[in-house]
C-alpha positions in Angstrom: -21.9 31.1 -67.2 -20.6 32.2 -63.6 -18.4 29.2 -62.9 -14.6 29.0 -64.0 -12.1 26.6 -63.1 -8.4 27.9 -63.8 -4.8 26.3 -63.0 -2.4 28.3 -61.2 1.3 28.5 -61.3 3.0 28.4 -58.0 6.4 27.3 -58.0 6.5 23.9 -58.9 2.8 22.8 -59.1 -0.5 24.3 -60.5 -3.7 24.7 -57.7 -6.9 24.2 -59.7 -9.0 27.1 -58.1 -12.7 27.8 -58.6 -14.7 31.1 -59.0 -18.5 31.6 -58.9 -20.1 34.6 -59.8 -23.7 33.8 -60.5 -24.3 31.2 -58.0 -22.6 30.1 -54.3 -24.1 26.4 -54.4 -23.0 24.0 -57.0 -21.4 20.3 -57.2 -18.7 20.0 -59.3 -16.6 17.1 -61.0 -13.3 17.3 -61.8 -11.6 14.9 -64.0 -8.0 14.8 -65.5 -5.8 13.2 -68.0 -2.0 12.9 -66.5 1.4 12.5 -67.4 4.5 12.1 -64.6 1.7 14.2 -62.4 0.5 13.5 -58.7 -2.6 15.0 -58.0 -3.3 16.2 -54.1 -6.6 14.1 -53.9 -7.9 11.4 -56.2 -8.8 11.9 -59.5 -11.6 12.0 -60.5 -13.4 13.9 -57.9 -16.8 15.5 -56.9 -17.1 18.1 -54.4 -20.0 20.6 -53.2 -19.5 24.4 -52.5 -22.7 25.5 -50.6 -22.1 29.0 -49.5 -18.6 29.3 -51.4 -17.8 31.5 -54.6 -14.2 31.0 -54.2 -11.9 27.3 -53.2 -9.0 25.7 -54.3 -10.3 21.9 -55.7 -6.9 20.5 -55.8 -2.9 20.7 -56.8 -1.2 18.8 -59.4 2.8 18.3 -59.6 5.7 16.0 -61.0 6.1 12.5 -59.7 9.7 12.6 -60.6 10.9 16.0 -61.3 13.6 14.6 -63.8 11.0 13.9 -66.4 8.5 16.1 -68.2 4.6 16.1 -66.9 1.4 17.3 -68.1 -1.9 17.8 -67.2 -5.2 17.7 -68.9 -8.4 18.8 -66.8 -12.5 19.1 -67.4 -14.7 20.2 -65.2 -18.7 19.8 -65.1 -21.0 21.1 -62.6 -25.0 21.2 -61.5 -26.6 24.0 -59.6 -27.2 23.1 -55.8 -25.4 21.0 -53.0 -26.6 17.4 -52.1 -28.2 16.5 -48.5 -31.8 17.5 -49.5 -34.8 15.9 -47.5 -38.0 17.4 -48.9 -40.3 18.3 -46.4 -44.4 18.6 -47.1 -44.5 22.5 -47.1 -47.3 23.7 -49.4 -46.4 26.0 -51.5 -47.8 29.2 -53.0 -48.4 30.3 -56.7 -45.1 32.5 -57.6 -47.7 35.1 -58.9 -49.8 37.2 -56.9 -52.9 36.3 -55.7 -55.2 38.5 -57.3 -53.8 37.6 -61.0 -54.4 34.5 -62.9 -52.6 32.6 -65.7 -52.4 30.2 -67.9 -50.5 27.1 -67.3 -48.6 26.5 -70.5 -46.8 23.3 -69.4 -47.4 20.8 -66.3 -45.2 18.0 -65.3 -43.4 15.7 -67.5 -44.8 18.1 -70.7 -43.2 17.1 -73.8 -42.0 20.2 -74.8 -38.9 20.4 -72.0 -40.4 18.5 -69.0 -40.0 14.9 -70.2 -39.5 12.6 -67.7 -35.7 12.9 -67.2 -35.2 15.9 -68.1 -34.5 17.1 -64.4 -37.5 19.6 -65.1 -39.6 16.6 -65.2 -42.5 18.0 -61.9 -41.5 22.2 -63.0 -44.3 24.3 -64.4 -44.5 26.8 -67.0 -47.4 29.7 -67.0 -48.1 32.2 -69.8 -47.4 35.1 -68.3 -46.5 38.5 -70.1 -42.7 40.0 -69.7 -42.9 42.6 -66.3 -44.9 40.8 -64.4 -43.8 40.7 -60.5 -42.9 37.4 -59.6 -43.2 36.0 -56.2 -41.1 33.2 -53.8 -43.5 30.5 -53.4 -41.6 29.5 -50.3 -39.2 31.4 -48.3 -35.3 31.1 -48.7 -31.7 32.1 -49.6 -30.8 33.7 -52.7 -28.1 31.0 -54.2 -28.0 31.9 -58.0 -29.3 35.0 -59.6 -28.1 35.9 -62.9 -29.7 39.0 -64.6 -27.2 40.0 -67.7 -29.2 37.5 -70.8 -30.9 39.2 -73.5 -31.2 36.0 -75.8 -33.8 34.1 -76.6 -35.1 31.2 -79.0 -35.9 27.9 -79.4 -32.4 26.5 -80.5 -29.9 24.2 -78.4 -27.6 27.6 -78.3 -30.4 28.9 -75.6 -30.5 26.8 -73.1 -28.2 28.0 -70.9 -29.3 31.5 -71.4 -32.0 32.6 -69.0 -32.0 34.8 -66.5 -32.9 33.3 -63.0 -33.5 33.5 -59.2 -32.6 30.3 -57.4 -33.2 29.8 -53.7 -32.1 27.2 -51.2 -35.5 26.2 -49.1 -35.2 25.5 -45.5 -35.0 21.8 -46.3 -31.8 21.7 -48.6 -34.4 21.6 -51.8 -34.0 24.7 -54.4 -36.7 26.7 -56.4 -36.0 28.2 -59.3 -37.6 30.8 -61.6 -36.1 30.8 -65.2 -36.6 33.2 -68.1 -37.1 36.4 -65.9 -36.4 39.9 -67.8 -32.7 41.2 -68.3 -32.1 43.0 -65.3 -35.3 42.2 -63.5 -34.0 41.0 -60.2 -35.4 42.4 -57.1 -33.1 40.5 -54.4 -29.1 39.8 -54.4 -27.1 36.8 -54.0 -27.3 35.7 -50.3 -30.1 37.4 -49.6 -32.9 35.7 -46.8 -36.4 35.9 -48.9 -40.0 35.0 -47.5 -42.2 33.4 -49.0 -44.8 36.0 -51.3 -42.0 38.1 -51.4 -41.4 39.8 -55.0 -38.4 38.7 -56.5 -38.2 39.6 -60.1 -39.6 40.2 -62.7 -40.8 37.8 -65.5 -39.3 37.9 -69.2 -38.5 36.0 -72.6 -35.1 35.2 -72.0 -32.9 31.4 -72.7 -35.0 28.5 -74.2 -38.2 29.8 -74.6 -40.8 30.2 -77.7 -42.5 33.0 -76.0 -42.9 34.7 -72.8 -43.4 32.8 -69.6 -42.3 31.8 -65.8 -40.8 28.8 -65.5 -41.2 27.8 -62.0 -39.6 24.1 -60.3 -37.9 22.9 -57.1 -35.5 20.2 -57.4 -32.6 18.5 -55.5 -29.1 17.0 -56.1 -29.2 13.8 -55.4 -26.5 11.8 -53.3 -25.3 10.3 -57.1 -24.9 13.8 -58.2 -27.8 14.1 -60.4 -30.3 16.1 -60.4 -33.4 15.0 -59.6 -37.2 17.1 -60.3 -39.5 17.3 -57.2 -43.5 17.4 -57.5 -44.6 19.8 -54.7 -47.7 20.5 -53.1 -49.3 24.0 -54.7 -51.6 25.8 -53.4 -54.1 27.4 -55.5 -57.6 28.6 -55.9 -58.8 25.3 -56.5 -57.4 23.5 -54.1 -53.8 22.2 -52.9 -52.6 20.3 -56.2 -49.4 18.2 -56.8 -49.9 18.0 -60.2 -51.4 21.0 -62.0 -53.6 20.7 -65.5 -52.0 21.9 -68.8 -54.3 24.6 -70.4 -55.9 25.4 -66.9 -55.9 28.9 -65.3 -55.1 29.3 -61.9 
């Protein structure tokens, strides 16, 4: 949801123009079946759109305009812009201080953190819907959707959670998933520091009850998406990898 891709008519070709809503950085690859049609760069093709919610991708048009053509195009797309170098910023708990939960899943947990799974280093705590969620570390406000109110275990849910993604200073992104319908505190481009509260936590996309799901990853120069272990700190310590079952 928030990313379309139409064709449109002028004069004697059709521009292929994308529109964001929910997000302003994703990479996207464009791929086309053709007949008698020229395309204006090389199909296919993978481009990034950091900052952007609105760009033409690319024109298509007859080679000889004394024979029919056709066009055929798909589109697939990631969150987030390659050029990532992580940096060793610790980074806080996206809870408040004073509060302690339950992690419910640690990295590469077999429930939806296999290794893989491009949530492979995220973390999930028990946490009950409402609860003020804070940026463990400081950035831009690059996907925010708040409009989800389904929930469930099925395939049909997983690309319905609410979330607040942020670009980090070093071209990595966080991102809180499941957060309650409407329960965004911030707006899309907004700068956010780090402890600052964000949303609010819910039950919403893939989820079998409620909790934050909390994970910083990268697109990778291949266009995949590729999980990042962080350092955390928390009451017991700095920890890269945090202990299922354990509060914090």
């Amino acid at each position: 949801p928030g990313v379309t891709v139409v064709a449109e008519h002028r004069g004697g070709s059709y521009c292929l123009v994308l529109t964001t809503t929910n997000c302003v950085d994703i990479t996207i690859t464009v791929d086309a079946s053709r007949e008698n049609t020229a395309s204006s760069r090389p199909i296919p093709f993978t481009v990034d759109t950091r900052g952007k919610q609105h760009m033409e991708l690319a024109t298509f048009e007859p080679q000889s305009i004394s024979k029919p053509w056709d066009f055929h195009y798909r589109y697939q797309w990631l969150y987030g812009c390659p050029g990532a170098i992580p940096d060793d910023t610790v980074y806080m708990l996206p809870f408040s201080p004073a509060a302690q939960y339950k992690l419910l899943q640690g990295a590469h947990g077999t429930f939806s953190h296999q290794a893989g799974s491009g949530n492979d280093y995220a973390n999930d705590w028990d946490m009950p819907e409402g609860t003020v969620v804070l940026a463990a570390r400081g950035g831009v406000v690059v996907g925010l959707r708040v409009d989800s109110t389904a929930h469930g275990v099925g395939e049909r849910f997983k690309n319905s959670a609410n979330y607040v993604i942020l670009r980090h200073a070093d071209g990595t992104y966080g991102e809180y998933l499941h957060l309650l319908p409407y329960g965004a505190l911030v707006k899309l481009g907004e700068n956010v520091q780090v402890g600052q509260a964000i949303a609010h936590s819910g039950n919403s996309g893939y989820t079998s009850r409620p909790h934050l799901h909390f994970g910083v990853f990268r697109i990778r120069d291949d266009n995949t998406r590729e999980s990042l272990p962080v350092r955390i700190r928390t009451s017991k310590g700095i920890k890269t990898i945090l202990e299922e079952g354990r509060v914090y």
